[in-house]
Kinemage of the C-alpha trace (Angstrom):
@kinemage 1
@onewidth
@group {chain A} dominant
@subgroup {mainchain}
@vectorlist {calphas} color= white
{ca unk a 1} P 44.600 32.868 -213.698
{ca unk a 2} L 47.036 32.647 -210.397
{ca unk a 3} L 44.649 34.781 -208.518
{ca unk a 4} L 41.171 33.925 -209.715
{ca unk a 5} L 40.951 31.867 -206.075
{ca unk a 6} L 42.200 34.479 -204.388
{ca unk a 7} L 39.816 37.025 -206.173
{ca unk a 8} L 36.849 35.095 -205.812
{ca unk a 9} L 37.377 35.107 -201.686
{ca unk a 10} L 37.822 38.236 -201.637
{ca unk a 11} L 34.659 39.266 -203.509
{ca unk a 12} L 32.631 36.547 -201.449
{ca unk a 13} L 34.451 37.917 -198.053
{ca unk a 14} L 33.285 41.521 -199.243
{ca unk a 15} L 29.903 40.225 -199.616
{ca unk a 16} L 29.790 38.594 -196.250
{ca unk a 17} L 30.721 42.026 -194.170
{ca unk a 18} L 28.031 43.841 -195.523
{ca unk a 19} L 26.267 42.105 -193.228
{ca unk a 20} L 27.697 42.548 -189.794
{ca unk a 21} L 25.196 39.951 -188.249
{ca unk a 22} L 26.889 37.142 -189.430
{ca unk a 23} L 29.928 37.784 -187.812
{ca unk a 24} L 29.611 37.281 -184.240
{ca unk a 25} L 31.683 37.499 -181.270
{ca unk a 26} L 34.031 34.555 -180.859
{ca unk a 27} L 33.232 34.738 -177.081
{ca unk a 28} L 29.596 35.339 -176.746
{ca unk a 29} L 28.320 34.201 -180.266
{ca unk a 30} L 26.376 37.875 -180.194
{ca unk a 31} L 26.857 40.100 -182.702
{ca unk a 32} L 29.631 42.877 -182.434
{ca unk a 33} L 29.929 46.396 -182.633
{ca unk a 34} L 29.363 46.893 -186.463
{ca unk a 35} L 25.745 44.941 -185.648
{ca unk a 36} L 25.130 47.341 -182.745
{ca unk a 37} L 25.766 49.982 -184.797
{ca unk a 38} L 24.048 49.149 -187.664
{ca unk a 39} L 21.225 48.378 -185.527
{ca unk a 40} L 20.937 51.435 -183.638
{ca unk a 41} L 20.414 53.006 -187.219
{ca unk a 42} L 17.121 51.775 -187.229
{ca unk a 43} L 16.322 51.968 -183.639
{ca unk a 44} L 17.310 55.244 -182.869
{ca unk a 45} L 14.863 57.295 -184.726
{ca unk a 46} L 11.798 54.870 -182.744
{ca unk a 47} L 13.492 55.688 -179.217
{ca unk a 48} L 10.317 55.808 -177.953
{ca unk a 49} L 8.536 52.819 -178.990
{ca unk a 50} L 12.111 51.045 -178.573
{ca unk a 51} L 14.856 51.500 -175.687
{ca unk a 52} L 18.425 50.629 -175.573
{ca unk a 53} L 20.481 49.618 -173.117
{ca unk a 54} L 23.869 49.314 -172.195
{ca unk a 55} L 24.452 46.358 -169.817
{ca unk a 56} L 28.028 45.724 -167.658
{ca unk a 57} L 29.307 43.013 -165.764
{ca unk a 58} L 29.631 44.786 -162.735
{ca unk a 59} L 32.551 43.928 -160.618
{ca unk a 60} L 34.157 41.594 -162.397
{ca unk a 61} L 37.811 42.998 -162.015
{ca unk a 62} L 37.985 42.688 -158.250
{ca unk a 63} L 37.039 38.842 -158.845
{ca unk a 64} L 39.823 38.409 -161.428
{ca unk a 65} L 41.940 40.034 -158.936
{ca unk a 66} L 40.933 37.813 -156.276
{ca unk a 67} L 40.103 34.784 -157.842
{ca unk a 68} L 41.889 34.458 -161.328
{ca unk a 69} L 40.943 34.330 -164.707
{ca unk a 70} L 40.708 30.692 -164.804
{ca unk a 71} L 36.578 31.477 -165.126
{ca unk a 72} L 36.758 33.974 -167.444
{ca unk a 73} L 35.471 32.831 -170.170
{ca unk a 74} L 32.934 30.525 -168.685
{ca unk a 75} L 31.760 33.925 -166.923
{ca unk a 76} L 31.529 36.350 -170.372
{ca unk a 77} L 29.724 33.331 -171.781
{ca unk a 78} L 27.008 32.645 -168.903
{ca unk a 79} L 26.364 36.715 -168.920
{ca unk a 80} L 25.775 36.764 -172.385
{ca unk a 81} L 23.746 33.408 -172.573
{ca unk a 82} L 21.802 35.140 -169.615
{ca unk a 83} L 20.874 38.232 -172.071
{ca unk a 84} L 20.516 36.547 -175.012
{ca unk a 85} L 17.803 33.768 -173.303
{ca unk a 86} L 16.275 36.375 -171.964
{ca unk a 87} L 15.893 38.446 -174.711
{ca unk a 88} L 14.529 35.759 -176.950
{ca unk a 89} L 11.351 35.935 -175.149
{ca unk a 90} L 10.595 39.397 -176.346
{ca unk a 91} L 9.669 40.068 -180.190
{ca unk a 92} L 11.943 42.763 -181.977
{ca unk a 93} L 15.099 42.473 -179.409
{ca unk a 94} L 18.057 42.232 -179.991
{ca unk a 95} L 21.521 41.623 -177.691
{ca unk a 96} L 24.853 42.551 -179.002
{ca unk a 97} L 28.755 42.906 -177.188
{ca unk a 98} L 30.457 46.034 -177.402
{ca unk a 99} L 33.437 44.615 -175.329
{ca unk a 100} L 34.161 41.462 -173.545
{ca unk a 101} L 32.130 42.507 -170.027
{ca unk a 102} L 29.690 44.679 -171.755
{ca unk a 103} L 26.554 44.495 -173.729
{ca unk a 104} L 23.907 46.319 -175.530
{ca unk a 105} L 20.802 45.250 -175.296
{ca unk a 106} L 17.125 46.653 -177.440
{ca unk a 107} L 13.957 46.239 -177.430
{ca unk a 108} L 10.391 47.334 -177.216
{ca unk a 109} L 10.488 50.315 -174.304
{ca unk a 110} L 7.336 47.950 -172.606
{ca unk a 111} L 9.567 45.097 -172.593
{ca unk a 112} L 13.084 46.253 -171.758
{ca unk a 113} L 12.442 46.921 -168.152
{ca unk a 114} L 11.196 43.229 -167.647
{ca unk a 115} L 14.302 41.686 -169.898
{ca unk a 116} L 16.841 43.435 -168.009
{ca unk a 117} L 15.520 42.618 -164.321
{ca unk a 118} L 14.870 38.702 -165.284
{ca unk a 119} L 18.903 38.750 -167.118
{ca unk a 120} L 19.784 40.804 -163.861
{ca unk a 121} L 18.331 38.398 -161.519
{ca unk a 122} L 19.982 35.287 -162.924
{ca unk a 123} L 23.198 36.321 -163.633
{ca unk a 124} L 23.251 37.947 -160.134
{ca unk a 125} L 22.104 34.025 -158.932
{ca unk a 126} L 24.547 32.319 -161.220
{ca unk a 127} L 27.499 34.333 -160.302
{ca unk a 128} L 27.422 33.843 -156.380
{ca unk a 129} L 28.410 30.075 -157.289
{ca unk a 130} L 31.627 31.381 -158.344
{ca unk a 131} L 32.210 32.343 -155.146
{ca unk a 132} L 33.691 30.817 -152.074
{ca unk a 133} L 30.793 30.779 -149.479
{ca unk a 134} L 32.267 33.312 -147.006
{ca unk a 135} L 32.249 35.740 -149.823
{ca unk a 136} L 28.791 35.030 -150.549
{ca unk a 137} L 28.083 35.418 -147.074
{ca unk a 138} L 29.385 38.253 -146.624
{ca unk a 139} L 28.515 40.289 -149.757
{ca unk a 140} L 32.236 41.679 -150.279
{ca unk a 141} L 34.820 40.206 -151.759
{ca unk a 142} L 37.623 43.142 -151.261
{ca unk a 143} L 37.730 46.069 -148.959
{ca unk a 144} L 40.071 48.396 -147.577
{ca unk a 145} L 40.577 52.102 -145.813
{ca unk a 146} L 42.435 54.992 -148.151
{ca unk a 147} L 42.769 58.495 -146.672
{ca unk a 148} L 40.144 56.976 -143.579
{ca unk a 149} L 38.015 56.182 -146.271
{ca unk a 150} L 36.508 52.645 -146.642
{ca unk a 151} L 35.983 51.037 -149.515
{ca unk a 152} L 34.071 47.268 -150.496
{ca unk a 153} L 33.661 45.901 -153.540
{ca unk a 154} L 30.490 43.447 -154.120
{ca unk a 155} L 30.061 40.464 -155.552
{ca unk a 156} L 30.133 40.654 -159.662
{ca unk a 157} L 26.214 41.552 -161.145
{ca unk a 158} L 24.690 43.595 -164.276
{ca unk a 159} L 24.562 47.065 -163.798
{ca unk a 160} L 22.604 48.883 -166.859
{ca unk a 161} L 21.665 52.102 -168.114
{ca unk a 162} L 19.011 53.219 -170.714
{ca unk a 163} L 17.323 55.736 -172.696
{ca unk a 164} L 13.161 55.276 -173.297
{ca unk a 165} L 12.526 58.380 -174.983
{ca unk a 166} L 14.397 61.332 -175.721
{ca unk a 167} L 17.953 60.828 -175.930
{ca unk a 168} L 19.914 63.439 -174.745
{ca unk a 169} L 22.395 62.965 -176.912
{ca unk a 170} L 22.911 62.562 -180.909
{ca unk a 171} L 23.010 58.903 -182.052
{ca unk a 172} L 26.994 58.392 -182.859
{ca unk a 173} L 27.481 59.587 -179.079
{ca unk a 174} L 24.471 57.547 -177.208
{ca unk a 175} L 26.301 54.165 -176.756
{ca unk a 176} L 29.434 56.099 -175.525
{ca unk a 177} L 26.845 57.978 -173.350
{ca unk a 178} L 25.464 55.107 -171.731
{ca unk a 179} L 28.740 53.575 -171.227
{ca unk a 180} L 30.268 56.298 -169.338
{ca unk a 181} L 26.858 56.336 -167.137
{ca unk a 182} L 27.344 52.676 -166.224
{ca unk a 183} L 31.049 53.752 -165.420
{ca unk a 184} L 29.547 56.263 -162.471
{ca unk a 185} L 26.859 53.808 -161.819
{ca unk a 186} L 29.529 51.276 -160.819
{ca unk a 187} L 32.207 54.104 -159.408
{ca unk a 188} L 28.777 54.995 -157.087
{ca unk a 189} L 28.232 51.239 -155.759
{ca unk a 190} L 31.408 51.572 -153.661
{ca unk a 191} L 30.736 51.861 -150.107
């Protein structure tokens, strides 16, 4: 009789994580990896007729560096606000976090290229005013010369990569896929 409380939240909590899209991300209010995941079931085999994305906050490190972490938060939350209102205009998509600066985002393949250029475009607007306006100006934030090599780092925006159709890789490896291709995308923006 001691435990019958205890039992009974534990079968209800059970119940509850079956279904991973009703725990989202403190942060963001998206769902999490287990919803990505369990979404990508059912998307994967329609790659296609559906694409998926992996989204990053691109450069966000150098501002923390710079700047602080004082805007954090208010930052993860405007980039995923950004997605999410975005992707609400298109039927079937969905936005999820897979880490606190990145996202995954899918939908329709005739709709993904339009959702991720609007998302791009206003996060890219709403993150200069985090800036002071020299760095705006300027377009840089950090640079310096290594082995009489120079090297700038941007102002923070969504970099993405996707698959349309064929995947080249099996479905438990595509989101690690994408995320490593984001990883050279940004390593490539250096100048």
């Amino acid at each position: 009789m001691k435990y019958n409380a205890a039992r009974k939240y534990i079968k209800d909590l059970q119940k509850k994580q079956q279904d991973p899209f009703g725990w989202p991300d403190y942060l963001t209010g998206l769902p999490g990896k287990s919803a990505i995941l369990k979404k990508l079931e059912t998307v994967y085999p329609k790659i296609g007729a559906f694409a998926v994305t992996y989204v990053r906050i691109s450069n966000i490190y150098p501002y923390l560096i710079k700047y602080g972490y004082d805007k954090h938060a208010e930052l993860i939350s405007w980039a995923a606000a950004i997605l999410r209102s975005s992707s609400d205009k298109y039927r079937d998509s969905f936005v999820g976090t897979m880490s606190t600066h990145d996202f995954v985002v899918m939908a329709k393949a005739k709709d993904i290229d339009a959702l991720i250029s609007e998302a791009s475009g206003l996060f890219k607007e709403k993150a200069k005013s985090y800036y002071t306006a020299e760095d705006r100006k300027n377009g840089i934030i950090l640079s310096f010369k290594l082995d009489n090599k120079k090297f700038c780092v941007g102002l923070m925006e969504f970099i993405s990569c996707g698959v349309k159709e064929n995947p080249p890789v099996p479905r438990p490896r595509l989101v690690p896929y994408l995320a490593q291709s984001c990883s050279q995308i940004e390593n490539d923006t250096l100048c």
